[in-house]
N, C-alpha and C positions, 0 to 999 in steps of 0.2 A: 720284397719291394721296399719295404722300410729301410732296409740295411744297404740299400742302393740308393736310396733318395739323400738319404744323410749325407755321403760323403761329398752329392755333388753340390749337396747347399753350400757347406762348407768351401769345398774346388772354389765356387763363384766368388763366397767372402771373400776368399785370399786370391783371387786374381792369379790361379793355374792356367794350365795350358787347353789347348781346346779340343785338346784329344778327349780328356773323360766327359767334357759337357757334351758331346758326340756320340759319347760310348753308351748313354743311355739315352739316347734318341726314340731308335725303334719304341722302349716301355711310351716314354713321353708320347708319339702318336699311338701307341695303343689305350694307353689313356683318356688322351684325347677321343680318340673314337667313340669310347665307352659313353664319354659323359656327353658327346653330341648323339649319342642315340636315346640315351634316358631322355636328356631334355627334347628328342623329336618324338618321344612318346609321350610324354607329359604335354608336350604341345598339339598330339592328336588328339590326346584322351583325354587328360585330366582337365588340362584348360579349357575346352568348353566346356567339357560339365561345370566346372567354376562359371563359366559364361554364364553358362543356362540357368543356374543357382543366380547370380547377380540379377540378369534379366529378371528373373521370376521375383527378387526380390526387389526390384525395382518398379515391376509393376506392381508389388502389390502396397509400394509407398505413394503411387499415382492412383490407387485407389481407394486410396483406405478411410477416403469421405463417403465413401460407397453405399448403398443400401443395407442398415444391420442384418436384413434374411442373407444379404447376396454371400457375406463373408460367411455366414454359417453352413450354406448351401457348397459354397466352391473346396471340394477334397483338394485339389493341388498346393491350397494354402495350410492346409493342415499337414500333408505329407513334408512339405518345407520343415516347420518346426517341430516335426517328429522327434520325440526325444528331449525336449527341452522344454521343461513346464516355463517357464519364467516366461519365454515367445509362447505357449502358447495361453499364459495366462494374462498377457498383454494385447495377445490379437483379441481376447473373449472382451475383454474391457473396452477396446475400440468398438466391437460389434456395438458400444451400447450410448457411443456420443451423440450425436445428434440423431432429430429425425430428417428423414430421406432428401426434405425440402431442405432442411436448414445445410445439409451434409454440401446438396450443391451449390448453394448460394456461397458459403463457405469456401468452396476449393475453390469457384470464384474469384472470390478476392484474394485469396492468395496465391492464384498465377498473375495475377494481375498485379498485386507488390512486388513478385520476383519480377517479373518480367522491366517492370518500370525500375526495381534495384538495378540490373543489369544495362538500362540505357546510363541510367545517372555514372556508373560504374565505368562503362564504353565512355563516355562525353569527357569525365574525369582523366581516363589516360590519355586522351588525346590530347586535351589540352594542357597537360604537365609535362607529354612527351615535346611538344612543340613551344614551349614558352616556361622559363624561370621567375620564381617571383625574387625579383630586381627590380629596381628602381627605374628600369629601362619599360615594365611591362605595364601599360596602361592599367588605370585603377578599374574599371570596368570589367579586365579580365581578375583582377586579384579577387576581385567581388565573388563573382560568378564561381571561382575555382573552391574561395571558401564555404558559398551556400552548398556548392555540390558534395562537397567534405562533410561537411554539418550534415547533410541529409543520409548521403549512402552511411554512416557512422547513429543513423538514427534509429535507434529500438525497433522491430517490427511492433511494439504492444508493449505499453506503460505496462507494468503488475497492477493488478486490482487487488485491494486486501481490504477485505472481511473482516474483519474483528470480531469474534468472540469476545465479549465483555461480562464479566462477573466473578461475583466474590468466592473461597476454596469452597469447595463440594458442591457447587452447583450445576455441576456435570457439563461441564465446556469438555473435558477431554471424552467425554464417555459419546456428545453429541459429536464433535470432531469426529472419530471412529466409524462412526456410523455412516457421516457422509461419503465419506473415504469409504467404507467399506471392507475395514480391517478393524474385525475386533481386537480390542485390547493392546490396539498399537501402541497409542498414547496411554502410559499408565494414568490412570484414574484414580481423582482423591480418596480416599477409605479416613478412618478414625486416628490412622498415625501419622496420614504422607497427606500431601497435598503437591501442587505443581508450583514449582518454585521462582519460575522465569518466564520472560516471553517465549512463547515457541511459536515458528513460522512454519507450516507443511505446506509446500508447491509439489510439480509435478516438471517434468521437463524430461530427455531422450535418453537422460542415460540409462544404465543396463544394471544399475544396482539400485539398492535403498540406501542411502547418505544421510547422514547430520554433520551439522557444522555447530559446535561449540565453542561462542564467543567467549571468551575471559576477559575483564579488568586489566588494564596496563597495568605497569606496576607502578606507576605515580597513582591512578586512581586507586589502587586497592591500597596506597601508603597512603591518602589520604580518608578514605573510609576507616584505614585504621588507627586514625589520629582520630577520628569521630567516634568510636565507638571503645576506646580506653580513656578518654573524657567523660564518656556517657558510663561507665562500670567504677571512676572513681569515687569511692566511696565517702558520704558526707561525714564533718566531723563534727564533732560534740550533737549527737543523736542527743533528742531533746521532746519524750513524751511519743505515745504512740500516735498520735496522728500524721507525724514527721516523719515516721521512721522509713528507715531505707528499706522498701518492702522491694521484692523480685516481681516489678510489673513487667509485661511483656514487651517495651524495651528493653529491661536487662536479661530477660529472660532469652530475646532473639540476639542479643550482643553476646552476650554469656557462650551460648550453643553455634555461632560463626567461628568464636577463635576457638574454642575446643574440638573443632572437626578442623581445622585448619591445622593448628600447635599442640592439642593434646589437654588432657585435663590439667586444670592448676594455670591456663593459659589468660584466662582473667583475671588471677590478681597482677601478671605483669604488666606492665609499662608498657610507652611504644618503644620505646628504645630497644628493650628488651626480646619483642615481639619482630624489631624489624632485621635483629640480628640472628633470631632462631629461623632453624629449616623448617619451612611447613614438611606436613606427615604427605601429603600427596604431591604428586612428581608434576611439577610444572611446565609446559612447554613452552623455548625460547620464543614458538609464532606467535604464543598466546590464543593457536587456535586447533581443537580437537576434532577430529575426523573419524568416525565410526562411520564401517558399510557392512551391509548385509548382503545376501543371496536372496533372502525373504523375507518379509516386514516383521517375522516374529524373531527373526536373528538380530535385528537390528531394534529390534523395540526390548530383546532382552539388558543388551550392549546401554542403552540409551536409559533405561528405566532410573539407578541411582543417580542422574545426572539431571535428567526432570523434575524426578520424586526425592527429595531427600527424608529418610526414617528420620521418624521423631526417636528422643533420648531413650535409652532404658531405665529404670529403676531406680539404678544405681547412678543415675546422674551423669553416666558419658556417654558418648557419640558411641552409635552399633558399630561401625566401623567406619574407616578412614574413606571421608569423600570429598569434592573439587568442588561444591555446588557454591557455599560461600563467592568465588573468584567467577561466576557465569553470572556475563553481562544478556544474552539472546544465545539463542537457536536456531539453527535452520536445520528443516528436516526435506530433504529432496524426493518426491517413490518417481518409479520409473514412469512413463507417460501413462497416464488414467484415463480413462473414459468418465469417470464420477467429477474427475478436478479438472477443467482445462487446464494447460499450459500459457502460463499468463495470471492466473487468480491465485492467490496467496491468503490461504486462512490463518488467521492467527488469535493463538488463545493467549489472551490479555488477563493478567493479574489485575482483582476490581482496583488496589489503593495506590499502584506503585511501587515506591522500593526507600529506603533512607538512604542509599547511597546515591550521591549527586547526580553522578552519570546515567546508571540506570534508571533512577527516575526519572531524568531529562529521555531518554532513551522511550520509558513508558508514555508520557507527551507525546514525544516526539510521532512515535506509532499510531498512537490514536490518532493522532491532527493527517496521517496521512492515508487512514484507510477513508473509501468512498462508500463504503458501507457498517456502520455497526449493528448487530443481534445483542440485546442486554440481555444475558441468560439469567433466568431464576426457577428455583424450583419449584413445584404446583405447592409444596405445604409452605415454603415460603413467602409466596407472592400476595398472601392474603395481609397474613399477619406484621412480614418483616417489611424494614422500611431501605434496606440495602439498593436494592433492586431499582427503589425511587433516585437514590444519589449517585447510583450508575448512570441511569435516566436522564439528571441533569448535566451531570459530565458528556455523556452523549451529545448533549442539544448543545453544551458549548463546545465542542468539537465540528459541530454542524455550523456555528457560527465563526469559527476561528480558521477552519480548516477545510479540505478536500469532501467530508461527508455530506452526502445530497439524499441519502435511506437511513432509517432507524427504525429497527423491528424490536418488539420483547416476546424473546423464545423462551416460552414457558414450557419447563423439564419435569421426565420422570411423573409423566401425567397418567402413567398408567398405576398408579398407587390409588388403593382406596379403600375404603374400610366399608364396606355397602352395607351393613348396618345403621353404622350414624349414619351415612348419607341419608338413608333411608328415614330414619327418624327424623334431621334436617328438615325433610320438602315434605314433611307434613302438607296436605290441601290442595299439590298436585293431581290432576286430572290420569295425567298417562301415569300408566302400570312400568314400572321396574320389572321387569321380569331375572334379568343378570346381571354378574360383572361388567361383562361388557356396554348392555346400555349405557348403565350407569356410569362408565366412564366418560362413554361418547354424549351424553346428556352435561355432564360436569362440564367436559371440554370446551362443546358448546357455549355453556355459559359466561366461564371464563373467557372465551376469548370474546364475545360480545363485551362484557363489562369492562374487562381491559382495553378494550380497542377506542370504546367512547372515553373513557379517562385516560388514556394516551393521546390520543386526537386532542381534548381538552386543550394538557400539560404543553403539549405541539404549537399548540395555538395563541398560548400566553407568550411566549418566546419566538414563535418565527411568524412571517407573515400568512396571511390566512389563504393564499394560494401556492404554500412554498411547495416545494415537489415532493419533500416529505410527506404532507399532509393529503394529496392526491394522490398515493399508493392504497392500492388495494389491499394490501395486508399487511396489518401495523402487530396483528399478534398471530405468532405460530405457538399451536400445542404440541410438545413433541413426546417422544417414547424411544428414547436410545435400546432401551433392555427390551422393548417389546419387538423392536425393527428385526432381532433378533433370532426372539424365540416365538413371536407369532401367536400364540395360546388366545388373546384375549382380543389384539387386534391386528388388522392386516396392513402390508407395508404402506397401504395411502393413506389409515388412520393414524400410522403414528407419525406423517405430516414430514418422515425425511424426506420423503421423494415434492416434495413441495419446494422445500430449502434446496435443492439442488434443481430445480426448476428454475429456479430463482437466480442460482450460479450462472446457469446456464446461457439465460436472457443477457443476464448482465453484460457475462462475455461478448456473445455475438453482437447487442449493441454496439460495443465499446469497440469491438473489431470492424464493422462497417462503420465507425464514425473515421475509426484510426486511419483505413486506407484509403477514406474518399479525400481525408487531411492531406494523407502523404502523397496520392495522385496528383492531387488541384497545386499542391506546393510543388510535385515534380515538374509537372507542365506550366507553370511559371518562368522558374529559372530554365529551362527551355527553349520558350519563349524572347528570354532575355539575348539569348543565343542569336534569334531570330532579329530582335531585335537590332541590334548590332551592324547585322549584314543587310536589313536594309537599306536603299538607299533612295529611296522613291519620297519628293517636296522634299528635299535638303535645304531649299533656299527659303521657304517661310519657315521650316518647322521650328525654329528658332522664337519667332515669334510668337506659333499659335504657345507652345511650350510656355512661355512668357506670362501670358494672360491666366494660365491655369497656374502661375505660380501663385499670384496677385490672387485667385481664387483660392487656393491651400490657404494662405496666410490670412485671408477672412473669415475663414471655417476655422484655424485651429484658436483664433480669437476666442468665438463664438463656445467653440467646446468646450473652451477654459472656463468660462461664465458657465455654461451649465453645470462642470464636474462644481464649480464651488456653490452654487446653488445644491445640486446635489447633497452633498455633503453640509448644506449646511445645516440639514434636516437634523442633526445628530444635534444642533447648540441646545435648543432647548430639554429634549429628556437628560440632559448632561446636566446642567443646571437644577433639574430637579432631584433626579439622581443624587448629586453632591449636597442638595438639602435635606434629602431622607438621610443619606450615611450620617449626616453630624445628625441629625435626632435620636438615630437606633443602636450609633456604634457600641456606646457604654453595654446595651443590653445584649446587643450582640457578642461583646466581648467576655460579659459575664456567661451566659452560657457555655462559650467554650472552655474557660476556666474553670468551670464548678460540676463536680461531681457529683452523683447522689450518695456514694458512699464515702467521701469526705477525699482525703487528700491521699489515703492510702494508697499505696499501687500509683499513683501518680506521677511522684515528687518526679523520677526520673525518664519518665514520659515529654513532661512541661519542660525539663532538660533538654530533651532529645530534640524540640520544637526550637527553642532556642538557637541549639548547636547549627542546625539548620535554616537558619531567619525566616523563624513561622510558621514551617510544611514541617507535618512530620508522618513518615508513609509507612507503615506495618502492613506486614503480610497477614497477618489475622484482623486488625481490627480495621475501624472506619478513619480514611484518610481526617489529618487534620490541619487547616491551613487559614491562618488568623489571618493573612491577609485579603485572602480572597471573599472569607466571610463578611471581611467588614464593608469592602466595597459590591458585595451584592446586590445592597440599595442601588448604585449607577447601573450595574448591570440590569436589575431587572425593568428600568426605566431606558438602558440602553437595547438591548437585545431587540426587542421588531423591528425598529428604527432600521438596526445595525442590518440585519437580514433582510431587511427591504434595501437598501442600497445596493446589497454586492450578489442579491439572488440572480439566479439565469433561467429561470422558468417563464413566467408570463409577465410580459414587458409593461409596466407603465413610466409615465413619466420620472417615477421618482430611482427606478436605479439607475445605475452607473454603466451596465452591458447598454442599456437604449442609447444614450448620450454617444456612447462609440458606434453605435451601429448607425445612430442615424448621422454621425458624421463621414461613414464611411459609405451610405447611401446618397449621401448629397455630392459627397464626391465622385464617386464612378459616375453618377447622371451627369457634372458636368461633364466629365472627360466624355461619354459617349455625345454630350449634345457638342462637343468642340471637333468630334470625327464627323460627324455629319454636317456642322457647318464647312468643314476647312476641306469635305472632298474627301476623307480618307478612306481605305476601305473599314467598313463596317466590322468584318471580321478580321482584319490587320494584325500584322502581329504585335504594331507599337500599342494599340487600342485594347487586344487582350493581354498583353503584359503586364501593361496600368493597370486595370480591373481583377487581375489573380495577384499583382503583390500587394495589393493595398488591402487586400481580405489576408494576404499572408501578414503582414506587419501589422494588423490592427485584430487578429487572431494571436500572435506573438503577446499580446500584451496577459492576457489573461495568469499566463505563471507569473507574470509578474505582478499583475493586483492580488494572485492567491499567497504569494510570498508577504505581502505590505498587509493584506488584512488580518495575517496570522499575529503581524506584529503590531497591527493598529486594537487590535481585540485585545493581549496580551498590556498592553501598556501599561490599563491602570491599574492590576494589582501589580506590575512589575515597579512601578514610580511607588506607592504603599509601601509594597517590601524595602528596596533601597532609603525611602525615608524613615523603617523603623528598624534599620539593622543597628545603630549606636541602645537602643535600648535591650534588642534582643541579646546583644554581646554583655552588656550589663547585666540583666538577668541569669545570662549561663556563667556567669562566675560565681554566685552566690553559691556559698554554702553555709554551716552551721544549723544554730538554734532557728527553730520554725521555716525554714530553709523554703519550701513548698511557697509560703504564702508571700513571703518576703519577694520571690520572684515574680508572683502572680503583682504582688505592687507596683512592681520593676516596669514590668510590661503596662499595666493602667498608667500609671504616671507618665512613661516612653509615647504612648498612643496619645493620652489626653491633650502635650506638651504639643505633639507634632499637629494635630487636630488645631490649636489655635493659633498654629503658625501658618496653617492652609494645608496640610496633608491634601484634603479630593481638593481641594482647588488645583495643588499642582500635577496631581491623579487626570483632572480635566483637561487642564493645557496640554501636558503630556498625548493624551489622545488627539487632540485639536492640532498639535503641531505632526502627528503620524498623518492625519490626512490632507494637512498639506505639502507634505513630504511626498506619498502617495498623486495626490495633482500634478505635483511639479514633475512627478517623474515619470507618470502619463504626455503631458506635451513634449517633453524632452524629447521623448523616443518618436513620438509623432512627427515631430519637427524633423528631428536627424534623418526618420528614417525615408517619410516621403519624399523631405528634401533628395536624398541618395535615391531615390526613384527615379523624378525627375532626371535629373542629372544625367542616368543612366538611358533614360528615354531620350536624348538630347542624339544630335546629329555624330557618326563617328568618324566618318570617312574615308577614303581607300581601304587603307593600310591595315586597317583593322578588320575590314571584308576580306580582305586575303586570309587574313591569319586566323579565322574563323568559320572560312567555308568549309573545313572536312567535319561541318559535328552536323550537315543538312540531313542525315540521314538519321540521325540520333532524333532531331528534332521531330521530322514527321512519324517517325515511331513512337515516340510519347504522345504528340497529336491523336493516334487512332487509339493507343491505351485511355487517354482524357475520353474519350468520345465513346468510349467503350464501357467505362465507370458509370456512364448515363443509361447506357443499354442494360447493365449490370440488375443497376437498381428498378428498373423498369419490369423487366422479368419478374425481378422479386416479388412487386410489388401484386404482378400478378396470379404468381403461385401463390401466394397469399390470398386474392382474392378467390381464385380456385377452392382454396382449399374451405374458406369460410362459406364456399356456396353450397359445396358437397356437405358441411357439415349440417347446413339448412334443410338443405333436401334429404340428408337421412340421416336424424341426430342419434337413431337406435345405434347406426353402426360407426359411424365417427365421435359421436360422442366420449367416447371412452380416448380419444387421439385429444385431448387438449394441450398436450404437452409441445406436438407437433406445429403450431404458430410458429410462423414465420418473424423473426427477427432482422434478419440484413436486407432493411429497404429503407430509400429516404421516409 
């Protein structure tokens, strides 16, 4: 058959005659026969059982919010993934997502986003199939086509990230693990490693385990390495031992980057030297590394030198050749979990930062945008060390600056005890010790009572006394990563992970019924707009009445401008005092950052490395340091309740900034609806609910943008600090020589004192004062522009534009009954929720033990 086929390919090439393309005819239909029988038997047989496989596997993607007994109970879904642990270790993990209440409310609202994706989706093509945006196409439609774009392109679910916060060995990766439920995924600090970078773990559909390994461009990792051979040059004319060039742990962490990077002997070169040599590890052009696995332990093997980097041997070099130097973050992806929604993002956070620009901007960056932080510390920690306290306030200023509205301190490794001393301890206790285990569960107790009132306190000094932080139920978790484990001492609800994932859990489904009654109310809006358009009913006043509610915008957004600056100007006076503590305390403040108990040793090139950096200076072992932030403390701790009362969203009073829009957006929809009922309209109209869902959309629009302005309005004053003391920080990191150390410590008082009597917090103050009215002004803006463009849109259209917008009537009343159905939604819920809290009344022996089962998805 081959030596037949050959010649007649050939034949064709050269354009022969059409006798041999003939001659093998007969084979050619026999051929043909063959492969149209295979394929009518693969379309008898094979392909539906593929059906029936699909179907089966489709039904069990429409169920799989299902009741966790039902998946256990139904064989056909185990017979599916016979043969493939990975399916079937991902159905065992589904069985254990929500409970049965939360499972339906849940699938819920997420037919109910697809479903609404799909109008917005349908309304999108019709109107791009029937109209280009040209200059020809009324602005009305250019509107409408962009908000439908912006919407369908709109995230089903922001990420939520969690923070893990604290300092090495305080078992962030060992607690991670647990919640996940994969030991030893995340290597865990020991005596030589510790975790070197941010690491992200989500969850999401694909079929493997993933990390994504960020690196350093190579401008920033050439600029870290102009920092950090500045920082290893050595001083000249050594002069007495309290000057000497001792190996502190800035040269110690500069020293040990370029020698896993370049090799030993890579310190005493240059950069020049440094930027012309090949590092020892193979660098990828994307600058970004991709490890997957089959199983969490293939991938956490793959991942381990890249988290963990070994500390040095003996002999003073790197164990072997590794990349961690040039890792900016992490992502770690595992296939879809039952322990992590899809959507929540835990991240274990290095307590101080990084000395590299980037990645410490990066570390910032991270905290300011999780909605939650856990300050991890360890139970023999939390007594004595004060670490745990400086995380603490980094926390609350993060809560002030940023996205964080919870702050818990998870106290680790609470299953350690020596019940001896304990025992000796609580001398003149009443109740008997009998065991280990009491005596943990009696510690635990304690601790978390004592910590929770001196949290609460610490809360209290800093945010306002009704912030949402301070109204959470659990401000301190006791945890047991080793016990969740192995069980011996205590059971999996004493060592409090199933709490922390309880916790996950709430959050999620919050955050998902708030996201989809957003994205509903906003689809049926621009809908709406739709509607509005086409009709055509009082063309001949609406002009008018339109007119009079302009005249009423423009005396409201008057009014709102006076109260944001009232508002805001609550801030003059703790500003003012503020700027009068920092000049009394800076000196003293400055001295202790400066001054060692053990003199200058170990310093000299530390106080460098602060300089080289204008002020911050961030180690992976020790306690962040950062002269500027310290010295304006004094404003801050006179700013801070102030500041948290303005920009809070919990319980409303006069003094923030969410009432002032709320109630100008209250005054508005009442007139618009008292302007429908004077002028005749229908009550339920579409012009009437247009107005009333985009003015909650555009006065809901604002809020990224005040979380954007407050990050920068908080930041200001030690950002105007730093900028006014970089000419002195630059002059201190040039010094070297005899007495080198103190000579710079002068550099810096003299730079400070100098700036201090030229107005350093005074222009620290304006600085703030002119962020919030920046922030003012660019609240009316958008009020102005955007109602105005409401209006506008509400305005009469005529024929021509009812033609060209009659085919989307059926789109519209489809979002109509979805809108109408969001109310139903939450209605329901609200009732299996009360169900469920009646059953638990009337028989608390046998629901008791379901508290986890609370209902979440209801207004």
């Amino acid at each position: 058959m081959n030596k037949s086929a050959s010649p007649q390919g050939a034949s064709d090439l050269n354009g022969e005659t059409k006798q041999k393309q003939t001659f093998n005819r007969p084979l050619f239909l026999l051929m043909t026969h063959i492969l149209f029988s295979l394929f009518f038997f693969r379309s008898c047989v094979y392909l539906p059982r593929q059906g029936q496989i699909y179907r089966q596997r489709q039904q069990y993607q429409l169920h799989k919010m299902a009741e966790a007994e039902d998946f256990v109970s139904q064989e056909p879904h185990l017979a599916l993934f016979k043969g493939s642990p990975r399916k079937r270790r991902r159905l065992d993990q589904k069985c254990r997502v929500f409970s049965p209440a939360e499972q339906s409310a849940l699938k819920e609202y997420e037919k109910l986003e697809l479903r609404t994706r799909r109008v917005l989706s349908n309304t999108y093509q019709k109107l791009i199939q029937s109209a280009f945006l040209d200059d020809g196409i009324p602005g009305g439609v250019k509107y409408l086509i962009n908000r439908l774009l912006a919407l369908i392109e709109k995230p089903s679910l922001d990420p939520i990230y969690i923070g893990l916060f604290g300092a090495t060995g305080a078992g962030k990766s060992s607690l991670l693990n647990a919640i996940i439920h994969q030991a030893m995924f995340l290597p865990v600090s020991g005596e030589s490693v510790y975790t070197s970078c941010i690491v992200q773990v989500s969850s999401s559909s694909c079929e493997q385990y993933e990390a994504k390994i960020h690196l350093l461009s190579d401008q920033e990792w050439k600029e870290e390495l102009r920092n950090l051979t500045k920082l290893l040059q050595k001083p000249e004319e050594e002069d007495g031992e309290e000057d000497s060039w001792d190996r502190d742990n800035a040269v110690e962490e500069a020293t040990w980057k370029l020698q896993v990077l370049y090799g030993n002997g890579a310190e005493r070169k240059n950069c020049e030297e440094l930027l012309r040599a090949k590092p020892r590890a193979k660098i990828p052009a994307s600058r970004i590394i991709t490890l997957k696995g089959e199983e969490a332990n293939e991938l956490s093997v793959k991942l381990d030198p890249y988290i963990r980097p070994q500390m040095r041997n003996t002999d003073g070099g790197p164990e072997k050749t590794q990349i961690w130097p040039l890792i900016k973050y992490i992502e770690v992806t595992l296939p879809r979990s039952g322990l992590l929604p899809e959507g929540v993002v835990l991240v274990d956070l290095p307590g101080t930062g990084d000395f590299n620009s980037k990645r410490d901007e990066m570390w910032k960056r991270t905290i300011d945008k999780c909605s939650v932080i856990w300050v991890i510390s360890d139970i023999e920690r939390i007594s004595g060390g004060n670490i745990h306290e400086e995380l603490l306030c980094e926390s609350i200023k993060a809560c002030q600056r940023g996205v964080c509205q919870d702050i818990a301190l998870v106290v680790t490794k609470c299953d350690k005890l020596y019940l001896p001393e304990y025992l000796r301890e609580r001398k003149g206790e009443n109740r008997m010790i009998e065991s280990q285990r009491e005596a943990i569960l009696e510690r635990n107790e304690t601790v978390n009572l004592q910590k929770n009132r001196i949290l609460k306190e610490k809360l209290k000094r800093k945010l306002p006394t009704d912030s949402r932080v301070l109204e959470a139920s659990d401000l301190v978790y006791t945890v047991s990563a080793q016990e969740y484990w192995r069980q011996e001492l205590l059971n999996e609800e004493e060592t409090e992970i199933s709490k922390l994932r309880d916790y996950i859990r709430k959050k999620f489904l919050e955050k998902k019924r708030k996201t989809v009654t957003e994205y509903v109310t906003e689809a049926f809006g621009i809908l709406l707009l739709t509607d509005t358009f086409n009709s055509q009913d009082g063309l001949t006043n609406e002009f008018l009445h339109l007119s009079s509610l302009r005249r009423f915008v423009e005396d409201r957004i008057q009014l709102l401008e006076k109260d944001v600056d009232q508002c805001f100007a609550q801030v003059e006076q703790p500003l003012q005092e503020g700027v009068r503590d920092a000049r009394d305390s800076y000196r003293r403040i400055l001295s202790g950052c400066l001054t060692r108990s053990k003199g200058n040793q170990g310093f000299h090139q530390t106080l460098k490395a602060v300089c080289l950096k204008d002020g911050i200076y961030a180690s992976r072992t020790l306690a962040r340091i950062d002269l500027n932030e310290a010295i304006t403390q004094p404003i801050y701790d006179r700013v801070d309740p102030v500041f948290g009362n303005i920009f809070r969203t919990g319980k409303d009073t006069g003094s923030t900034l969410i009432l002032h829009i709320d109630t100008f957006k209250y005054s508005l929809q009442q007139k618009i609806t008292e302007v429908v009922i004077k002028r005749g309209w229908k009550p339920d109209g579409c012009k009437h609910n247009f107005l009333i869902q985009e003015i909650n959309a555009i006065l809901g629009g604002l809020e990224e943008h005040i979380l954007r302005k407050k990050k920068k309005i908080y930041e200001s004053l030690c950002n105007s600090v730093q900028n006014d003391l970089k000419p002195c920080y630059e002059e201190a990191a040039h010094i070297t020589g005899k007495k080198a150390c103190e000579r710079m410590k002068d550099a810096i008082r003299r730079g400070v004192d100098r700036q201090v009597a030229e107005g350093l917090f005074e222009r620290a103050q304006e600085s703030m004062k002119n962020q919030f009215q920046q922030l003012k002004n660019g609240i009316i803006e958008k009020v102005k522009g955007r109602v105005s463009t409401m209006l506008i849109l509400a305005s009469p259209r005529g024929e021509s534009l009812y033609m060209e917008l009659s085919d989307v009537k059926s789109e519209y009343r489809e979002m109509e009954k979805l809108y109408k159905s969001l109310r139903e939604i939450a209605e329901n819920a609200r009732m299996r929720r009360g169900m469920q809290e009646f059953l638990m009344r009337m028989s608390p022996r046998k629901f008791g033990s379901s508290k986890n089962s609370a209902l979440i998805l209801c207004d």
